[in-house]
N, C-alpha and C positions, 0 to 999 in steps of 0.2 A: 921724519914723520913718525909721529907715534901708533898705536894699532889698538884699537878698543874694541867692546865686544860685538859692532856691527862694522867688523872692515877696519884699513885705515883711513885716519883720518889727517886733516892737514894741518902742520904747527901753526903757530902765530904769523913768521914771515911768510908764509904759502898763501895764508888766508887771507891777509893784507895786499899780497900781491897779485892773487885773484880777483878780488875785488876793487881795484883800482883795475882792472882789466889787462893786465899785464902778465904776459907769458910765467908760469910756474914753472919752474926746471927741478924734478928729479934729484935725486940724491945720487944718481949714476951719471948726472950732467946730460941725459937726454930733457926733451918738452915733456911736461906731460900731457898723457893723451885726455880729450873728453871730448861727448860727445853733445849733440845739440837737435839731437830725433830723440828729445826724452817724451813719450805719449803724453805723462802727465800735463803738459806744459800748454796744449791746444785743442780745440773742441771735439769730437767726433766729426765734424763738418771739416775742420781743419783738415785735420787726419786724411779723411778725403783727397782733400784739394793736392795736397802736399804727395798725395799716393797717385793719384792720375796724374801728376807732373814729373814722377818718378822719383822725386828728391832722394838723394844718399849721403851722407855722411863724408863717404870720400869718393872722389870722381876717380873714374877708368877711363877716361878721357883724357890724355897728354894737352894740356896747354888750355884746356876747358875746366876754370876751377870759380866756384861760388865771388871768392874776391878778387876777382879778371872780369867780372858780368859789372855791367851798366845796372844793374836792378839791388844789387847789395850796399849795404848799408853797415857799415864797423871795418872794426880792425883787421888788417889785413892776418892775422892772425894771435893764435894767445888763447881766442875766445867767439865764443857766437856774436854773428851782427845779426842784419836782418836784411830780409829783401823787398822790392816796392811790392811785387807780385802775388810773392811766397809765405801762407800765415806761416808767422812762428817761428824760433831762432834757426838762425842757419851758418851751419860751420863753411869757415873759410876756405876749407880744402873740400866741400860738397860741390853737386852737382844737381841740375834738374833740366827739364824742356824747355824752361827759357829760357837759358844762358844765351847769353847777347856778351860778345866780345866788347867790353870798355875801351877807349881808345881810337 
């Protein structure tokens, strides 16, 4: 990955493989991380809904994760889906009040 003067940013293969929604791996062989509670992405209203639901990013809940719910919608991970419920991307390792066990 190269670094320019706002942060780094991602080569050619990262950005290709990003965008076909496929997990990006690190130069150290970990996932990279991102996240999917970016504000700009959904209305002041959203923002709401999404905050009385409690939504987080990553669940502290063992065995209660955004893509194990009946209500999500993508890739089990890599990258944000979305939920029937929930406005606005939702990461696959998040959590909120209505998780409903798939299955």
């Amino acid at each position: 990955m190269s670094s320019g003067r706002d942060g780094p940013s991602l080569g050619r293969r990262e950005a290709l493989l990003a965008a076909l929604g496929l997990p990006v791996v690190a130069a150290c062989g970990g996932a990279k991380e991102f996240s999917c509670d970016d504000a700009r992405q959904v209305s002041a209203a959203e923002r709401e809904k999404r905050t009385a639901q409690q939504y987080a990013d990553r669940t502290t809940r063992p065995g209660e994760r955004c893509a194990g719910c009946t209500q999500y919608q993508g890739p089990p991970s890599g990258s944000c889906g979305t939920c029937k419920l929930l406005p606005g991307p939702v990461h696959p390792e998040g959590w909120c009040r209505v998780f409903a066990r798939a299955g």
